[in-house]
C-alpha positions in Angstrom: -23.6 43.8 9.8 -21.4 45.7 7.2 -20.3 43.5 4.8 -17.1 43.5 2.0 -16.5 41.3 -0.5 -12.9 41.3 -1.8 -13.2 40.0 -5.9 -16.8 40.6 -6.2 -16.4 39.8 -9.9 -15.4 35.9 -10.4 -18.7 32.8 -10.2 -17.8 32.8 -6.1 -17.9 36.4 -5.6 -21.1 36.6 -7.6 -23.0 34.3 -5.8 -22.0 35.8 -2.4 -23.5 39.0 -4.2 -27.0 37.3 -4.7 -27.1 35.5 -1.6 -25.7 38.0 0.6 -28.1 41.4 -0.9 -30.9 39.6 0.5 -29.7 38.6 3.8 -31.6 40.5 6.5 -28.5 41.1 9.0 -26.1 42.0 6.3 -25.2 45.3 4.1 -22.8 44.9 1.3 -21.0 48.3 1.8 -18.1 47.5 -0.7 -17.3 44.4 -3.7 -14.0 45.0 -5.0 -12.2 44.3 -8.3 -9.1 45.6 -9.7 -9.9 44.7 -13.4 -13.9 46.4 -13.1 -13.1 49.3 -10.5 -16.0 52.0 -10.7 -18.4 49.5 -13.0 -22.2 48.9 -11.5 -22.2 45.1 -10.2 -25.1 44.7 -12.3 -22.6 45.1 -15.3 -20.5 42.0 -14.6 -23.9 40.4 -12.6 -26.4 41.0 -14.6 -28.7 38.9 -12.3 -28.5 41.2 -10.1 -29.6 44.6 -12.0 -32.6 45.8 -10.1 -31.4 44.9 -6.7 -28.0 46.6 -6.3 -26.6 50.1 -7.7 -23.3 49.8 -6.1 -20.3 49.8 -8.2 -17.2 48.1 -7.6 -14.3 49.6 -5.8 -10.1 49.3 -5.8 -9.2 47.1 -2.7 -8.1 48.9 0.0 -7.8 46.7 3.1 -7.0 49.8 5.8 -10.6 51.5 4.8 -12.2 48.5 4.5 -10.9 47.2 8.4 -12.5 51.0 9.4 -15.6 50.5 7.8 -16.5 46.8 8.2 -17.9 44.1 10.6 -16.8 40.9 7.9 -15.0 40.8 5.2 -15.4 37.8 2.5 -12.8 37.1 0.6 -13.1 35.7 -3.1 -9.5 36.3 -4.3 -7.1 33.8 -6.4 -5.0 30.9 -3.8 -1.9 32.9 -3.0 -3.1 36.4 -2.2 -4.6 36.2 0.8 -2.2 34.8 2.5 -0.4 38.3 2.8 -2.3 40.7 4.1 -4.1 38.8 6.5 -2.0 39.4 9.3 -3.7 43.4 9.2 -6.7 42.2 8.8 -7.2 40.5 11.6 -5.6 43.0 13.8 -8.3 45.0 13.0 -10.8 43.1 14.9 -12.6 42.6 11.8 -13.9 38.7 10.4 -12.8 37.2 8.1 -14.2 34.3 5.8 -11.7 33.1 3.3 -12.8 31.0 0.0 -9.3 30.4 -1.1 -7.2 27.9 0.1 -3.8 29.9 1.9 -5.5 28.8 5.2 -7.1 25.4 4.7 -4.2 23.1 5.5 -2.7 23.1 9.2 0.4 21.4 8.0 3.3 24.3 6.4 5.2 21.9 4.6 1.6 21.3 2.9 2.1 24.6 0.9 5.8 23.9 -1.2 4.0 20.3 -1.9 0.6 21.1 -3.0 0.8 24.7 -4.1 4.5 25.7 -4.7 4.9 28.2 -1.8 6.3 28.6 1.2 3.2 30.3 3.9 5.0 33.8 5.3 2.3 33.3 8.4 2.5 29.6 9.7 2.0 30.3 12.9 -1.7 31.2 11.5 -2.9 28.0 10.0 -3.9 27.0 13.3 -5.8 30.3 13.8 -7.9 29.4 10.9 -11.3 26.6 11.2 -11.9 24.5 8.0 -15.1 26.0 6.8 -16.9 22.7 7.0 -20.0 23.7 9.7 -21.1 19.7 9.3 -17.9 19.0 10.7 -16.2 21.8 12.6 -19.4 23.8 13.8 -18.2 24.8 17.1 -15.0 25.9 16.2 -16.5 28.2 13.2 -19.1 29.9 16.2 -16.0 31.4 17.8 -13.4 31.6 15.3 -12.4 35.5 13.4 -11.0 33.4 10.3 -12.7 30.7 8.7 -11.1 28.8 5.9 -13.7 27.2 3.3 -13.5 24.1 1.9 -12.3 23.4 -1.3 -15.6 22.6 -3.7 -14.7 18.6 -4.7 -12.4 18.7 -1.3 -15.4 19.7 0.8 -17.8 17.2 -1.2 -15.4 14.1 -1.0 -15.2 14.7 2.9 -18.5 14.9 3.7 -19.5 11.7 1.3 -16.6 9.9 3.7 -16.6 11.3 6.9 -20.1 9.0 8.6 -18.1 5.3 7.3 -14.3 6.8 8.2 -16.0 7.7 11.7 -17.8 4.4 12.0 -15.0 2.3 11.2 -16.8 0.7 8.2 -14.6 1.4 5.5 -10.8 0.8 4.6 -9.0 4.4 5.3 -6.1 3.6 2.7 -8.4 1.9 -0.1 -10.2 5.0 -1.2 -10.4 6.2 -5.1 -12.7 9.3 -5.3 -13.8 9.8 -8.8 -14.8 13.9 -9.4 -16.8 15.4 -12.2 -17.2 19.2 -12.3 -18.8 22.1 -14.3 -16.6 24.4 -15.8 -17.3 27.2 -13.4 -14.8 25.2 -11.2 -12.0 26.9 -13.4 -13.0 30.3 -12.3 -14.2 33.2 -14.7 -11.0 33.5 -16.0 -10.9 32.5 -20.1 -8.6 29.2 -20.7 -7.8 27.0 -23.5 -9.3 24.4 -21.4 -12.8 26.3 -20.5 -12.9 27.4 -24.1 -16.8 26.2 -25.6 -15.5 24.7 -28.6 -13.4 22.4 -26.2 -15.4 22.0 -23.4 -18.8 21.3 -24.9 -19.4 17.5 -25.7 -15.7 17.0 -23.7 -14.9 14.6 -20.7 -11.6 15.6 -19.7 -9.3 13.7 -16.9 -7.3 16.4 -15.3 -4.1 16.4 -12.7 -5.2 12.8 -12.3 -2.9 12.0 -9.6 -1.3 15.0 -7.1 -4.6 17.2 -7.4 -4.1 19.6 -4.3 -7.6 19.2 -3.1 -5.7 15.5 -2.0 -4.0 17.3 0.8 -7.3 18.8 2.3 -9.1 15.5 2.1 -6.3 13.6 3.9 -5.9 16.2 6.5 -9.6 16.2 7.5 -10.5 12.4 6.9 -6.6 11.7 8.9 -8.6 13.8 12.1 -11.8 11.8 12.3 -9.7 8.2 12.3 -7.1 10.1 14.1 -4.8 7.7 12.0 -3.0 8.5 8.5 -5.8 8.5 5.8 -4.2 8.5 2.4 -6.6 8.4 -0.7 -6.7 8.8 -4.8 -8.3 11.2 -6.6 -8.9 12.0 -9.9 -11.0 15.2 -11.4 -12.3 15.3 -14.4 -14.1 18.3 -16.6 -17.7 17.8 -17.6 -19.9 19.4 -20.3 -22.1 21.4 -17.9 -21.1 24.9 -15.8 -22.1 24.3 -12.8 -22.1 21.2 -10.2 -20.0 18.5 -9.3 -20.6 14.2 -8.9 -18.1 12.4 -6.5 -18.2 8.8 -6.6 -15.5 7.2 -4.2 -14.6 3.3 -3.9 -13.9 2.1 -1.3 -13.1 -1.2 0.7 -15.5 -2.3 3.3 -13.4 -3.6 6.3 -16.3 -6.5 6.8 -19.8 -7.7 5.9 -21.9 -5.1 6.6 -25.6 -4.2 5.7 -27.6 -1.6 4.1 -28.7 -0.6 7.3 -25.4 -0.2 9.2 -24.9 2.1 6.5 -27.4 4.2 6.9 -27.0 4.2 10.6 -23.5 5.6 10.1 -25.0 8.3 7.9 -27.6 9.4 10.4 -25.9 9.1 13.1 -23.5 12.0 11.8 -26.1 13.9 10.1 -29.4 13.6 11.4 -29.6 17.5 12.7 -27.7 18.6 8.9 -30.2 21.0 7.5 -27.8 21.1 4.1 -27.2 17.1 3.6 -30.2 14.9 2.0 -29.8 11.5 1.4 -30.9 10.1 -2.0 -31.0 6.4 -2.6 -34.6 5.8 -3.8 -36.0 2.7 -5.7 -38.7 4.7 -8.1 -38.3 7.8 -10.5 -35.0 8.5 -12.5 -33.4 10.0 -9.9 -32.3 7.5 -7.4 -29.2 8.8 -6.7 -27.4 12.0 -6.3 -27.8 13.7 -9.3 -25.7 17.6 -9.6 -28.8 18.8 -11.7 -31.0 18.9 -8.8 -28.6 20.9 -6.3 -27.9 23.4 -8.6 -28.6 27.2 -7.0 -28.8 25.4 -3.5 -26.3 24.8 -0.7 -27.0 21.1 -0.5 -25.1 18.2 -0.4 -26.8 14.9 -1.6 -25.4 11.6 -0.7 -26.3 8.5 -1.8 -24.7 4.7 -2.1 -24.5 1.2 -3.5 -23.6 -2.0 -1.7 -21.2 -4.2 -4.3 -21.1 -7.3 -2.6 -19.7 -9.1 -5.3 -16.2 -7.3 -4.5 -17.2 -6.2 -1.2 -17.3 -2.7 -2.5 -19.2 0.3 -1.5 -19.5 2.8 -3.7 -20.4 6.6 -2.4 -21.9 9.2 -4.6 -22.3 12.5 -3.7 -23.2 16.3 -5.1 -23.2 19.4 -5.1 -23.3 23.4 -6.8 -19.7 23.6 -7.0 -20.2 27.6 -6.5 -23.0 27.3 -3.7 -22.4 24.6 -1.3 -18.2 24.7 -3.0 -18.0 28.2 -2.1 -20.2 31.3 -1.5 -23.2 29.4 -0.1 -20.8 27.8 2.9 -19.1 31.0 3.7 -22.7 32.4 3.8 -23.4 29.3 6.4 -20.1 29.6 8.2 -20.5 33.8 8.4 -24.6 33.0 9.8 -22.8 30.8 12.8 -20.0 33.0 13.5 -22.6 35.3 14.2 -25.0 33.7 15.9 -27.6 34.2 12.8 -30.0 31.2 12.1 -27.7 29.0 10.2 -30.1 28.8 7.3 -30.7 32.1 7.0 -30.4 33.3 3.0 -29.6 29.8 2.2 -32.8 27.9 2.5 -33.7 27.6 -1.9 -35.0 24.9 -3.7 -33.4 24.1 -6.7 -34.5 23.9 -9.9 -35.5 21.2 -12.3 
């Protein structure tokens, strides 16, 4: 399949590059950037010098429609929403990274992101890029909305006890730590070294928009109101992300009803590994050891003394987060083996 990827040049865009360039059913035929038009990839990638000589290209969306099978698009929230509409007249696929067509709700948008949608009537249209939970909807969907990185992590930690009935669905605190990739490429005060390094840093502590995803997607397994709190925090390493949730068990329940819930939901997963281990120093989820895969590892602890459990789970904020489950939602849409380009070990 002919393949575009519209800002080629940010963390996301890159690691669609070095997935995607060794996928055996896809051809990367354009990467576009508007800041590094007619440079080599390798120049902004340089990972990827000996494996590419394409250059990057001014975004065109009519040539693009012409000249493509699926476009992935790795552009800033709020530009996608626009030209969206032509795309998909086109005929052509489309699998979005940002967030204009994650949340089904239109009011959602002024609230979380300070924008009215021009193209409700769309959000409906789109599938939430989570295959674990929306699988058959991705196979024959044209526009696929991924998940937000911590949104996408938070949910799947959740879903197996919100489904079970296990867990309190308005007594939830998720706790996130992420690498600084998770600011994008882009050069802030914030992502500066001299600031970052050695730095834990509590961030939109309360109304993070990633709140209105997790809501909307944990609301539709309980089919009742989920409402949660969520604070992010930035960490002293580029890439990954921990999320710890609290949460209030609803009764006495053991170890193993636990587990049974997790299995039950993901015994078929070929990108979810549960770590809760009694030997070695990594008994739980740890984001060192997902790093450069698309996995998700979920672990947890039993508090009985508060009748707490507490749910830990991680991922590469840039893999599993983004490029690495558009590459998994693109291989279903397509009837491709799902882990086709995506099954890496990672390193330690």
């Amino acid at each position: 399949m002919k393949i575009a990827i519209v800002g080629g040049a940010g963390y996301a865009g890159g690691e669609l590059l070095r997935l995607l360039l060794q996928h055996p059913e896809a051809e990367i035929v354009a990467v576009t950037s508007s800041t590094f038009s007619d440079e080599f990839l390798y120049t902004i990638h340089p990972n990827l010098r000996g494996f590419t000589t394409l250059k990057f290209t001014p975004f065109n969306p009519d040539k693009i429609a012409k000249t493509c099978d699926q476009i992935f698009l790795a552009t800033p929230h709020g530009a996608s929403k626009d030209f969206m509409p032509s795309l998909l007249e086109s005929g052509i696929k489309v699998t979005d990274l940002s967030a204009d067509f994650r949340l089904k709700n239109p009011s959602d948008y002024p609230k979380w992101y300070g924008w009215e949608h021009p193209n409700p009537t769309m959000l409906n249209e789109a599938v939430y890029g989570l295959p674990e939970l929306h699988r058959a909807q991705i196979k024959n969907t044209k526009l696929v909305a991924c998940a937000g990185c911590m949104a996408g992590t938070s949910i799947l930690a959740l879903a197996p006890l919100l489904k079970s009935g296990l867990i309190d669905p308005n007594n939830i605190i998720i706790d996130a730590k992420i690498g600084s990739t998770g600011g994008g490429s882009r050069p802030t005060p914030a992502n500066h070294h001299s600031e970052r390094f050695g730095s834990v840093h509590p961030y939109q502590v309360t109304g993070h928009r990633h709140i209105a995803e997790i809501e909307q997607e944990l609301s539709s397994i309980t089919n009742n109101e989920v409402k949660i709190g969520f604070t992010p925090h930035g960490v002293n390493m580029a890439r990954g992300i921990l999320v710890t949730s609290h949460n209030r068990l609803v009764k006495n329940v053991s170890e193993r009803e636990i587990w049974k819930a997790y299995r039950e939901t993901y015994k078929d997963e070929p990108f979810i590994r549960f770590v809760k281990s009694k030997k070695g120093l990594h008994q739980l989820p740890d984001p060192k050891n997902v790093v450069g895969t698309n996995f998700c590892d979920i672990g947890f602890e039993l508090d009985d003394h508060i009748n707490r459990l507490v749910v830990f789970a991680s991922i590469d904020n840039i893999v599993k987060g983004a490029a690495g489950q558009a590459v998994q939602c693109f291989n279903i849409m397509n009837g491709f083996p799902e882990k086709t380009s995506l099954n890496l070990i990672g390193y330690h």
